[in-house]
N, C-alpha and C positions, 0 to 999 in steps of 0.2 A: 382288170389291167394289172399285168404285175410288174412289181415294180423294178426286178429284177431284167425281164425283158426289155424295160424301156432303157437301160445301163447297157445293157449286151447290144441294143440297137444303137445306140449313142455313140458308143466307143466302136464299135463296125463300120461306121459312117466316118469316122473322123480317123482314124490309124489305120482301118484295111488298105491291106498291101493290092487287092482289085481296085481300087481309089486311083486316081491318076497322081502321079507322083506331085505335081504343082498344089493339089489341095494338099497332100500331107505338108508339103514345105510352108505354105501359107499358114497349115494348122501350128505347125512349129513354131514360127514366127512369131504366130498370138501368144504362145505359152510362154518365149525367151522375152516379148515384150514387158509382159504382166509381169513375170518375175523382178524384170529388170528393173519398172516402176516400185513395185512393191519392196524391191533391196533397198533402193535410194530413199524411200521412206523410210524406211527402218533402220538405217545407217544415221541417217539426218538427225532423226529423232534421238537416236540412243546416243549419236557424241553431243546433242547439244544440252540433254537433258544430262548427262557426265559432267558436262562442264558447271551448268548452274550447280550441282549437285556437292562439285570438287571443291567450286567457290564457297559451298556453304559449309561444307565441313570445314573446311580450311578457317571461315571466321566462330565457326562453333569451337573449334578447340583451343582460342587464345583469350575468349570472350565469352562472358554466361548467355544465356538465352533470353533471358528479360533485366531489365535495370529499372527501379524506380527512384526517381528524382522530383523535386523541386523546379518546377517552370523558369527562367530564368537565370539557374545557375545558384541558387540561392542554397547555403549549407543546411543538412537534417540536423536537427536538436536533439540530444537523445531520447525525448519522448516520442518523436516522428520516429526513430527506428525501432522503439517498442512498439507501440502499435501494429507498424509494418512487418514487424518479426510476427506479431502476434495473429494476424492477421493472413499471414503467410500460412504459421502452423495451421488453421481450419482448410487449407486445403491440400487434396490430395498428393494434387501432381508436383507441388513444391518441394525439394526436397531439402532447400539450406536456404537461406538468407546471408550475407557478408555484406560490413561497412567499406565501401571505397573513398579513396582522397584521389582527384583526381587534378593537376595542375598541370598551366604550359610555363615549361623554363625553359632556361638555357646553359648546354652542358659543353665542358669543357674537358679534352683528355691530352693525352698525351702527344699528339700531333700538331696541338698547336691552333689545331679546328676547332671554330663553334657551332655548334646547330640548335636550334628550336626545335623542342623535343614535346611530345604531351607523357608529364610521369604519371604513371600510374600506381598507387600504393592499394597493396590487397594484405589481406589475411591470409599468410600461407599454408595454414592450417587448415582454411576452407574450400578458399579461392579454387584450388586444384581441381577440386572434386566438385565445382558445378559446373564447367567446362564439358563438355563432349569427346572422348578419347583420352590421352595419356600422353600431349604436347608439354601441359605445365606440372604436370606430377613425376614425369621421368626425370625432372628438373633436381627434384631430392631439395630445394631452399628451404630452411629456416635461417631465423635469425634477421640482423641486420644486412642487406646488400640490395646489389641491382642486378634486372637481368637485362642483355640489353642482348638488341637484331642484330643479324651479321654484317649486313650494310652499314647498319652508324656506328659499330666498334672497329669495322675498317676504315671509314671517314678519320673516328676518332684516336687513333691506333692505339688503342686497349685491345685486352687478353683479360681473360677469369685471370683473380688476382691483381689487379691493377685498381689504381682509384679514379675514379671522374666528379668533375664540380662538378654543382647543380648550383644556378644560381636564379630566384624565385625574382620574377618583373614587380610584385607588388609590394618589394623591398628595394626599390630603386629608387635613386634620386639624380635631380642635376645640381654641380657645383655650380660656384659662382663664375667658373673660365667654361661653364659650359661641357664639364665633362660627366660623362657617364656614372655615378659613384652607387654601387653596390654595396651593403651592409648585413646580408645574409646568403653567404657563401657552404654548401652542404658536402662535404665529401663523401662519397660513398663507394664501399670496394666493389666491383664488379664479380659477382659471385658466379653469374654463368652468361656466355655466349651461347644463342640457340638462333637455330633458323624459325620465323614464324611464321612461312609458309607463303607468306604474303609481300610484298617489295616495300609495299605503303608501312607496316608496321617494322619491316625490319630497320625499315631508315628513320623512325621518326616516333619510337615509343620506346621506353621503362617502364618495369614494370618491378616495382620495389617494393619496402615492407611498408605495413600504416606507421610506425614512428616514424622513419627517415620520412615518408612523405608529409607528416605534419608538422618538420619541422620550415619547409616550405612554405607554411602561411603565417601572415603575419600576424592573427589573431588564434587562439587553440578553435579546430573546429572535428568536431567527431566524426561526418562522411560529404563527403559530397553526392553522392547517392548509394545504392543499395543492390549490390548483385542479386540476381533471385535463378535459384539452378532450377532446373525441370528433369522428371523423368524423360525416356527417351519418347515415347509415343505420345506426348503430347504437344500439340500445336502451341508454338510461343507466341503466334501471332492473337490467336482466339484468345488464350490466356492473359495474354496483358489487357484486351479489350476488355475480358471478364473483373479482371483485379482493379483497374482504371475506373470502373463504371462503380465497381464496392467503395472506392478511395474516393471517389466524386460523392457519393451517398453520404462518407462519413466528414465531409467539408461540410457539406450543406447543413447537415445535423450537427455541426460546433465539435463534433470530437477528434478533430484532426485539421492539420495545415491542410493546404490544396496541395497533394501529389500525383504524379502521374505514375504510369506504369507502361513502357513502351517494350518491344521486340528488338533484339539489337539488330535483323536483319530488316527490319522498316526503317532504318538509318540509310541501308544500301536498296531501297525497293528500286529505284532510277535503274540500277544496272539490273536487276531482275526482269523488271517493267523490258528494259531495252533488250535482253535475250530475250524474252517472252515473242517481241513484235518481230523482231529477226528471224527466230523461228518461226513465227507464222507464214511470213514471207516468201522463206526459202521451203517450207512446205508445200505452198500455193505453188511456186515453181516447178520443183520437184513434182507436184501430182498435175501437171500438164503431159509427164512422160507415158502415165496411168492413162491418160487422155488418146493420146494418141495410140497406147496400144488395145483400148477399148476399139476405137474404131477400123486398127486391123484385124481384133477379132470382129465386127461385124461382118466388114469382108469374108473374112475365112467361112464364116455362117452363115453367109449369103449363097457363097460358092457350093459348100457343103449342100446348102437344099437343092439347087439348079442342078447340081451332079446326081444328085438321088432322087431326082423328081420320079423319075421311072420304078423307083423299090418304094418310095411315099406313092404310087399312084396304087401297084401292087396292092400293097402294105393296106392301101384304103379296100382293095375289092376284096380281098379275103376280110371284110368287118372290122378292119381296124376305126376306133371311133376319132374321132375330130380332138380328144382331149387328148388320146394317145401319142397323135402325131406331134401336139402344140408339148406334150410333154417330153416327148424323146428329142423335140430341141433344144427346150429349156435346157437336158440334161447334158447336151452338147456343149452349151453354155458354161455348164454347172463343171464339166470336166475340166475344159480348158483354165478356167479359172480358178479351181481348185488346183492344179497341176504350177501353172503360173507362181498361184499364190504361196504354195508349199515351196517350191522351188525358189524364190524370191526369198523366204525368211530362213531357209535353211542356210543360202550361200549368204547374207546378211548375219547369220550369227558367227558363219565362218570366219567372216573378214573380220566383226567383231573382235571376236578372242582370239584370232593372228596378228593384229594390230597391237593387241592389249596386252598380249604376251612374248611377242618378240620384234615388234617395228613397233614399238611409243611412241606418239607426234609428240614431238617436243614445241615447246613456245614460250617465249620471252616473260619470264617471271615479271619484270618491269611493268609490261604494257595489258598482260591475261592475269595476273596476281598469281596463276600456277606455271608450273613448268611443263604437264604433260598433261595431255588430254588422253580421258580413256572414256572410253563407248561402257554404256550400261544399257546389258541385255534386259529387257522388261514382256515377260511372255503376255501381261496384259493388253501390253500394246501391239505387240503383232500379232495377238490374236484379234482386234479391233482392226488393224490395216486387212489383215489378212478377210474378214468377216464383210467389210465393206467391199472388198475388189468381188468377191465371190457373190457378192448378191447384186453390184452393176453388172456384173458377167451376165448373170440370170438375167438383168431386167433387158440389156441388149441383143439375149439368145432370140425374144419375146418375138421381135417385130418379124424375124425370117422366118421364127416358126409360125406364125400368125397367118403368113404370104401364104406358105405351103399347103395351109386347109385350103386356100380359095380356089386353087386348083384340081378341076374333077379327075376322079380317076382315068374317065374315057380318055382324056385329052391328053394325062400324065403318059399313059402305055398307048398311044394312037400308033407312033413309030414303032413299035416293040415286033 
């Protein structure tokens, strides 16, 4: 049997213009269906997997990839940061360690507004460069200042160059009439206004130097925990579970406080976890579309042997054998759904990179943490939709070319 013959029989049956016109248009139908299924998978996939993807850059570049702390909030000593320094350097994928001071105050500008703010005090020397991208290094700080969102320097109506209180809650006390009375008041000039990408951080984060922020507390304390940067190909999540479980070893053995070592995006797993099931969902939906045009291709395969019963009956008396026939439907199968399936991921990439390059869905910074959503083309995965539609194709060609053996030649050409 060759196998070139069983193609040239395939495609003759299903496109010959001798065919009555109602099978070609049924045949068509199968092919715009599968496609059609198979775009919406691919579409689905590629903006939702864009978007968790947007989210994650987005908190990669204002935040390191892993942090270790203290359970409870409790400051590192500086022997907990040598250690953890020390401990860092034996492995590869680390490439910096930085002390943080992290406190929640209350800032005051020139508007007259107060907000609850979380400061953040880094090293700008290093802080930068364990980040992902070039959000806090384009920044150019040294020295003393703050940077603050664009959201709370409009609340606060500061500008770079301008000064804002910071006034720390665990310098606070109550007078004797009952009033509010603060004793450690921090002024600090606003060195840069920058977008963070995010709504949550632009309204409600500084991110300033480790002096200005230690003057915030009311006892001297070295970090409140410890940025840790990663190369780019390594998993932050694995990696802290691996750093966690060394830091736990060296508790138990007496040579260190109890530290942790978490991922900063295990902080946000809830919304990851929530796209995750979202997309599975509208997945499930979406490949209902798949569903039903499986079973207009059956039809169309159905039709296709009843039409050609007479060239299958033929076909069997000049010695064609029983595998040949059940093969030349398979391949009937195997066309339509390869045609389907190409067709499907090629107009899928289209709309992709027309979307992405000149219609951008835009969305409310506020409520999605980004402004535009863009589709990311991933040829592993439409080669995986595409791999699965082409082999239910096959397994649905099965049943009509199955029927067609049972049929004797005599009876196929009786009429003929």
């Amino acid at each position: 049997m060759k196998f070139s013959l069983v193609i040239r029989i395939a495609w003759r049956q299903i496109f010959s213009r001798s065919n009555s016109g109602f099978v070609r248009t049924v045949s068509s139908l199968s092919i715009a269906g599968i496609a059609i299924g198979v775009a919406a998978l691919v579409i689905l996939n590629s903006f939702m997997d864009g978007f968790s993807e947007s989210i994650l850059n987005q908190l990669s570049s204002i935040h390191p990839p892993m942090e270790i702390r203290i359970p409870g909030g409790y400051p590192l000593e500086p022997d907990d940061i040598r250690f953890a320094e020390s401990l860092a350097a034996m492995s590869e994928s680390i490439t910096s360690v930085s002390p943080v001071l992290e406190k929640t105050v209350v800032v005051a500008g020139n508007s007259g507004d107060v907000a609850g703010v979380r400061v953040r005090g880094v090293n700008w020397d290093v802080e930068p460069f364990l980040v992902y991208g070039e959000r806090l290094s384009d920044l150019n700080i040294s020295g003393q200042g703050a940077v603050l969102g664009v959201a709370l320097s409009e609340r606060l109506g500061v500008s770079a160059g301008d000064t804002i209180r910071l006034a720390s809650t665990d310098a606070t006390q109550f007078s004797a009439m009952g009033r509010l009375l603060v004793d450690t008041i921090v002024s600090v000039p606003v060195s840069a206004v920058t977008d963070f990408g995010i709504d949550e951080y632009n309204s409600a984060i500084i991110i300033t130097d480790l002096t200005t922020a230690s003057l915030l507390f009311r006892d001297p304390i070295s970090a409140t925990s410890l940025s840790v940067g990663l190369v780019q190909e390594a998993d932050p999540v694995r990696e802290a579970e691996s750093i966690s479980a060394t830091l736990r070893e060296s508790y138990i053995a007496g040579e260190s406080e109890y530290m942790v070592c978490s991922a900063f995006i295990s902080t946000h797993r809830n919304l990851f976890a929530a796209l995750g099931l979202e997309k599975t969902g509208m997945t499930i939906v979406l490949a209902l579309i798949s569903v039903v045009a499986m079973l207009n291709l059956l039809s169309a395969l159905n039709m296709i042997a009843i039409e050609h019963r007479r060239d299958t009956g033929v076909l069997r008396s000049m010695g064609a054998s029983p595998n040949m026939i059940v093969s030349t439907g398979l391949m009937q199968g195997g066309i339509i759904g390869l045609s389907g399936a190409l067709a499907g991921s090629i107009f899928a990439v289209f709309v992709i990179t027309v979307i992405n390059n000149f219609f951008p869905i835009r969305l409310e910074s506020s409520v999605y943490w980004i402004d535009v959503l863009s589709g990311k083309v991933q040829p592993l995965l439409i080669l995986s939709i595409g791999f699965v539609t082409v082999t239910v194709c096959f397994i649905a060609s099965l049943f009509p070319a199955l029927h067609a053996i049972k049929i004797s030649p005599s009876e196929a050409v009786r009429y003929e």
